[in-house]
KOLSEPA-352007 format. One record per residue (C-alpha): residue number from 1; chain; x, y, z; residue in three letters. Coordinates in steps of 0.25 Angstrom, whole numbers, plus 5000, padded with zeros to 4 digits. Example, Ala and Ser with C-alpha at 12.3 -4.5 7.8 and 13.67 -1.06 7.14 Angstrom:
# residues 2
+-----+-----+------+------+------+------+
: seq : mol :   xx :   yy :   zz : type :
+-----+-----+------+------+------+------+
:   1 :   A : 5049 : 4982 : 5031 :  ALA :
:   2 :   A : 5055 : 4996 : 5029 :  SER :
+-----+-----+------+------+------+------+
This chain:
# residues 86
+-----+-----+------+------+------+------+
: seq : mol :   xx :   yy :   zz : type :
+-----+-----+------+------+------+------+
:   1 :   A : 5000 : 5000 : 5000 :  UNK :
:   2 :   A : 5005 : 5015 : 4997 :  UNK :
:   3 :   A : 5001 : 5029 : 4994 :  UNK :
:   4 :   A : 5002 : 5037 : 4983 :  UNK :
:   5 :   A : 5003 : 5053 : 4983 :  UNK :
:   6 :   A : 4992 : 5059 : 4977 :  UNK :
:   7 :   A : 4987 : 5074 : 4979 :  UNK :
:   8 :   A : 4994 : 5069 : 4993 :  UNK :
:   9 :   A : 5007 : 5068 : 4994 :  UNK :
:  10 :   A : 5016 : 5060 : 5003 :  UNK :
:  11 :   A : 5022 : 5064 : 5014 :  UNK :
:  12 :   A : 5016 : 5077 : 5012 :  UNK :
:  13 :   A : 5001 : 5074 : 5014 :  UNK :
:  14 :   A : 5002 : 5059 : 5019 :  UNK :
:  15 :   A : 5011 : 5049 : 5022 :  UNK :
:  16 :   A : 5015 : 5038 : 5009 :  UNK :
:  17 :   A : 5013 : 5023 : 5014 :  UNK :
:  18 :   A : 5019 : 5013 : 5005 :  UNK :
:  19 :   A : 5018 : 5000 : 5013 :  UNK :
:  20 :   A : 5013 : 4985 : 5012 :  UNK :
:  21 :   A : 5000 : 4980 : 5017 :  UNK :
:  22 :   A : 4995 : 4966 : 5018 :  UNK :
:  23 :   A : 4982 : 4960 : 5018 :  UNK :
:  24 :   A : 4979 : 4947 : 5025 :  UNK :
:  25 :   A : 4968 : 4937 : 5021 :  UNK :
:  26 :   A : 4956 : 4942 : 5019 :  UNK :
:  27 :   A : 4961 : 4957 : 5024 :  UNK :
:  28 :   A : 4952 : 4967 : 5016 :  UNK :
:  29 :   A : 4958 : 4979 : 5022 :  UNK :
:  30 :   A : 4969 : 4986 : 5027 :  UNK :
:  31 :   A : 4969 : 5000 : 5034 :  UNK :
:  32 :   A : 4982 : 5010 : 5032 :  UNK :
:  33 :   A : 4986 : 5024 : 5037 :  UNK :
:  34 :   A : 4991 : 5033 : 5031 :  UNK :
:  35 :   A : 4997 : 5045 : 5037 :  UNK :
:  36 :   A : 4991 : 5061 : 5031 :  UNK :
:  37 :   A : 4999 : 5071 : 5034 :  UNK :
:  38 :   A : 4993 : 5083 : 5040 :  UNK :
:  39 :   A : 4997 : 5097 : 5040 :  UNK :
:  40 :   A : 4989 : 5111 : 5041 :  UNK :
:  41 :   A : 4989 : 5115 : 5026 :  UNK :
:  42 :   A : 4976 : 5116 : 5018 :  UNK :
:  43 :   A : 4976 : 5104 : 5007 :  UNK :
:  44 :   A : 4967 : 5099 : 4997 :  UNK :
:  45 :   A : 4964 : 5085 : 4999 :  UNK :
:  46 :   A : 4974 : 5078 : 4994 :  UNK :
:  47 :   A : 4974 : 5062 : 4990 :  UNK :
:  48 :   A : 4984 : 5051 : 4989 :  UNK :
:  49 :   A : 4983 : 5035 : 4986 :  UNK :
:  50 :   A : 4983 : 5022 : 4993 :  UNK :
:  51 :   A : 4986 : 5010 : 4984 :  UNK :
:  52 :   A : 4992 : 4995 : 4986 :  UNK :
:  53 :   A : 5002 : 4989 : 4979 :  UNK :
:  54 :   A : 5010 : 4978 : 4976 :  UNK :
:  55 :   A : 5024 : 4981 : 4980 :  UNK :
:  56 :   A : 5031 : 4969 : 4973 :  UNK :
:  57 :   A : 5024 : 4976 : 4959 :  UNK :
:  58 :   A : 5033 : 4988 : 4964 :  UNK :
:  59 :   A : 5045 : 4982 : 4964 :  UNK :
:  60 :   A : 5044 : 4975 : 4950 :  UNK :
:  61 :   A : 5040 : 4989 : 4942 :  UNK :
:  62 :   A : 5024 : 4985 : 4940 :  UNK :
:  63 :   A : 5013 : 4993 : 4943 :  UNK :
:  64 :   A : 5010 : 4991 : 4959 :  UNK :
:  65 :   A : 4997 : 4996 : 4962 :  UNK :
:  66 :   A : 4988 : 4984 : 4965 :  UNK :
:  67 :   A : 4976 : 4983 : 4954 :  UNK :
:  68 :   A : 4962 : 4988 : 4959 :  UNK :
:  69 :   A : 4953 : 5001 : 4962 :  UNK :
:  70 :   A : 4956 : 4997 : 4979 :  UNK :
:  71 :   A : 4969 : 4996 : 4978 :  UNK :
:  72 :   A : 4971 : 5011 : 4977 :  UNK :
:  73 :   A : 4964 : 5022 : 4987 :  UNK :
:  74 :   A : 4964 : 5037 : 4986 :  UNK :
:  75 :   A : 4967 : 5044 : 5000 :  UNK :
:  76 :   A : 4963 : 5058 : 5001 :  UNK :
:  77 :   A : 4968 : 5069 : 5013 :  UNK :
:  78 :   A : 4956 : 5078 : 5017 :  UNK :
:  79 :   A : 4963 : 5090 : 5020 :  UNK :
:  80 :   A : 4955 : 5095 : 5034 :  UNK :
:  81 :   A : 4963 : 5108 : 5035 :  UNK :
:  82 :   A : 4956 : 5118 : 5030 :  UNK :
:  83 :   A : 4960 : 5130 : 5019 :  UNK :
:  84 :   A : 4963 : 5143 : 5024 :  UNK :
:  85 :   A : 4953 : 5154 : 5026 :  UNK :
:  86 :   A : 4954 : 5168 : 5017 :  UNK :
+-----+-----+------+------+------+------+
């Protein structure tokens, strides 16, 4: 499992994971966190990507995300700070 920058960008807005995960028999789920960076500045909000992969594609050159629309998840940082006032 790993991220991929989007409008959001690592380590700026949260912090990259790029780390195994394995299910066991008849495990549907998995719950990760991952860290967003919170400052005091107005942002629009920003979006990054959750995806699985098969590492050992990696390292032979072939494309590594795994087939499917639920393999891939769009994360999206609300920004609660509010504009400025004029």
């Amino acid at each position: 499992m790993r991220t991929r920058d989007d409008t959001a960008v690592s380590p700026k807005d949260y912090k990259a994971i790029d780390q195994e995960i394995k299910f066991e028999k008849r495990e549907q789920e998995k719950k990760i966190e991952i860290p967003i960076i919170d400052d005091e500045e107005w942002n629009p909000d920003l979006e990054f990507w959750v995806e699985l992969y098969d590492p050992t594609k990696t390292e032979q050159g072939y494309d590594d995300r795994l087939p499917g629309d639920d393999t891939k998840c769009k994360v999206t940082i609300l920004d609660e700070d509010q504009p400025g006032i004029i």
